[in-house]
N, C-alpha and C positions, 0 to 999 in steps of 0.2 A: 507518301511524301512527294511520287514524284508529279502529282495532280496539284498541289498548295500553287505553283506559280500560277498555271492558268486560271485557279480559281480568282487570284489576288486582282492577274489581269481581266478578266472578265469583270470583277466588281470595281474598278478603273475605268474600264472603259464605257460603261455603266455610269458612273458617276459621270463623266467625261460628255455622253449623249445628252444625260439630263442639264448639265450646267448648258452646253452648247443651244437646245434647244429656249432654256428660258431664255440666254444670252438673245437669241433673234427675234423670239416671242417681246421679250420687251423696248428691242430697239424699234420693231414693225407699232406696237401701242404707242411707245412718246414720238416716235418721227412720222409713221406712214398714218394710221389707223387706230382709233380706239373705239371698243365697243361701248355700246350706253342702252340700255332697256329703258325703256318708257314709263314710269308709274306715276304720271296724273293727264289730266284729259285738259291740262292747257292746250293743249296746240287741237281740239277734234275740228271738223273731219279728217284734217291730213294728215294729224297720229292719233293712233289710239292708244291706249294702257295698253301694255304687254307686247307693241312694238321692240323687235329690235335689230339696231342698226349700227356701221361703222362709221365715226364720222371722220369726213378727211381734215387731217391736219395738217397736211402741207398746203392748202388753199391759201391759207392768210398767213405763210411764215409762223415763226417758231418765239414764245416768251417763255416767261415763269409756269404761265398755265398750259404751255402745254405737256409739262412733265404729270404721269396719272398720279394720285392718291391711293394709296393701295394700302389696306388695312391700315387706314389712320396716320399713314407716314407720308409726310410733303416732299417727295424727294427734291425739288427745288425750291422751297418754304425760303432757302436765302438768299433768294431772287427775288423778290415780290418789291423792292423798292427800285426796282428798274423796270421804268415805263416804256421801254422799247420792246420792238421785236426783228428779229432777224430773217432774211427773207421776207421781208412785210409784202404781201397782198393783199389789194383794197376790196372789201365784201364790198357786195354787190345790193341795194336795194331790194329785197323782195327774197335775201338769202334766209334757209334755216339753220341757224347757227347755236352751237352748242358754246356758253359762257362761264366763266366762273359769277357766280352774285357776290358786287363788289364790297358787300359786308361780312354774308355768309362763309363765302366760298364756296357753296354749295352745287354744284352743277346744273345749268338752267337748260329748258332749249326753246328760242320764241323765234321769232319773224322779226326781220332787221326792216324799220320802217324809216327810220329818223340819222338821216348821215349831218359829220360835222359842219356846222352852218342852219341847217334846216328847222324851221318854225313849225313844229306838228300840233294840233289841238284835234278835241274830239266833241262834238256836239251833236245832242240826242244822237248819239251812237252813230254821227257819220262822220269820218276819218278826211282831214284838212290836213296838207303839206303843204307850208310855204306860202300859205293864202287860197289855195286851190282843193273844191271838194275832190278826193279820189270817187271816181263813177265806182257806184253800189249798184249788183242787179240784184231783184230776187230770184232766186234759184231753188224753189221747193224747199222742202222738210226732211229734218236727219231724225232719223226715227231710230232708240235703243232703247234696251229694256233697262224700267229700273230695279237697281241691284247694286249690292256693293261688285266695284269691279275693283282686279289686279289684287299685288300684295298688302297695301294700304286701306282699302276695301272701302273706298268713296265710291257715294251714290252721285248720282250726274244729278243736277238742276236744270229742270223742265219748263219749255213754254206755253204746257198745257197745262198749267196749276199742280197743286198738292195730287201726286198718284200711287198707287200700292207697288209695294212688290210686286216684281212678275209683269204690269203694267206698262204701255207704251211713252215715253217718254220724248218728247216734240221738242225741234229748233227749227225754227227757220233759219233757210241756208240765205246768205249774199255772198254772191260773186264780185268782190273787187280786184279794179284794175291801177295798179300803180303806174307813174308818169314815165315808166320808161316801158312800160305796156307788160310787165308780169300781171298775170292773173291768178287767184288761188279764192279759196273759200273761205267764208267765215260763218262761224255759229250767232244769233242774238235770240235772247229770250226776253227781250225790251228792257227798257230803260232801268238802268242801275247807276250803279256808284262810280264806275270806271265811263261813263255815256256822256259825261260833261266834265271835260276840266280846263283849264286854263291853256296858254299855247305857251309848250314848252321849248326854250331853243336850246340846240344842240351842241355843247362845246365842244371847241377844236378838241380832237385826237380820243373823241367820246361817240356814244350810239344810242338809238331810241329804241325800244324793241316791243312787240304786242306779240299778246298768245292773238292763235287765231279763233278760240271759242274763248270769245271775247266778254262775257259774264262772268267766267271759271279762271283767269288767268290773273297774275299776279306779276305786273310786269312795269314797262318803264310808267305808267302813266300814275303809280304810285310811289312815294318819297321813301329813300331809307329813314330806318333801316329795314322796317317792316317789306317793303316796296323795294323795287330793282334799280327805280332812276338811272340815270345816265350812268353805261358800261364802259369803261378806260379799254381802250383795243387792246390793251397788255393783256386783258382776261380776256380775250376769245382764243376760244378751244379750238373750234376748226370746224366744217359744214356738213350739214346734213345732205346730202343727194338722194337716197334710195333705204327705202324697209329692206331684209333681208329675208325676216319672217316675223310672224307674228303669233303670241299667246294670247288667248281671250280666259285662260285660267291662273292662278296664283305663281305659276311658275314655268320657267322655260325651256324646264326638262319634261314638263305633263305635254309631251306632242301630241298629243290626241284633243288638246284645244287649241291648236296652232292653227290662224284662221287661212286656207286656200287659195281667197284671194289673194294673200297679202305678201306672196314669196316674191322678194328681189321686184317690189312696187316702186315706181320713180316716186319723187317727193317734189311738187309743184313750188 
């Protein structure tokens, strides 16, 4: 009997570490940090499937979206008809920004190309802002095998025709430079659906945004709801800077396919 009190307090204090620990864990995810694994090959070369990383959320201030979704629960779900955000910070042209899709809600991550005001169009696959071509260079061939990749288990589409399993799978790279002089890469496997469209302007207090494997991505240059169209800044999440690590297998506990290059890589 005379053991019962320390046991009680031992399983108090216990409880006491666990509640304290999630208490920080989930203030550092909705205010500082939230993690995001990669599972589609919109944005390759500068992520791949099974990337993962933190992205900052205090860059752009704080809204509705940036409270996380965790097991199906909106913890700010009744906040979603307020278009503000607190602490507001202005992304930057050329940032990678992690978004809610403003039909889905589903969490996106592309390349912020089109700010409010801005006339973006796209023909035969070369990127116009404002009336002005962004310089495209070429920059060699991203070469992966075809294969289902990640948990989703998409095969990549290739600019060397129909190839087997196992088989090399071709982009040619272009290097563009946007008008405040970022530079970063892009994937084309020639001309598709997303290679020509009309010139979109950008509403006040809204964002344009493009994957950078620019045949594979599902982004502003398509209409809701299927398509991303223009993003309200209230759904931006917060910015990508930097890979942490990287899984090239189904999951991002198998570290034995975590790729070497790719620990703590800047994000261009």
């Amino acid at each position: 009997m005379v053991d019962e009190p320390k046991k009680t307090n031992g399983i108090a204090e216990t409880f006491k570490t666990v509640f304290w620990a999630l208490f920080i864990a989930g203030i550092i995810r909705t205010i500082l940090f939230q993690p995001f694994w990669i599972p589609s090959g919109s944005m390759k070369s500068t992520m791949l499937i099974g990337d993962f990383l933190f992205v900052n959320k205090y860059a752009y201030g704080y809204s509705w979206a940036s409270c996380p979704t965790i097991r199906g629960v909106d913890f700010c779900g009744f906040a979603k008809d307020w278009d503000g955000r607190v602490w507001q910070g202005e992304p930057e042209r050329g940032d990678i920004i992690v978004f809610k899709h403003p039909t889905t809600e589903t969490d996106f991550i592309k390349r912020l190309i089109g700010l409010p005001g801005d006339k973006v169009q796209v023909t035969d696959g070369q990127l116009s802002i404002n009336g002005v071509a962004v310089p495209r260079v070429a920059n060699g061939v991203f070469t992966e095998t075809f294969e289902e990749q990640g948990p989703m288990r998409n095969q990549p589409r290739c600019g060397n025709g129909t190839v087997g399993i196992g088989a090399d799978c071709n982009k040619a790279i272009f290097t563009e430079t946007l008008p405040e002089g970022k530079t970063y890469q892009t994937l084309d496997i020639g001309l598709g659906q997303g290679d020509n469209t009309p010139v979109f302007t950008v509403p006040e207090g809204k964002y344009f945004f493009m994957g950078d494997n620019r045949d594979n991505s599902t982004d502003s240059r398509y209409r809701q709801p299927n398509g991303v169209g223009f993003v309200p800044a209230s759904y931006l999440v917060g910015r990508a800077d930097r890979v942490m690590f990287s899984s090239a297998g189904t999951s991002i506990l198998a570290f034995w396919t975590w790729r070497g290059d790719r620990f703590f890589k800047s994000l261009n």
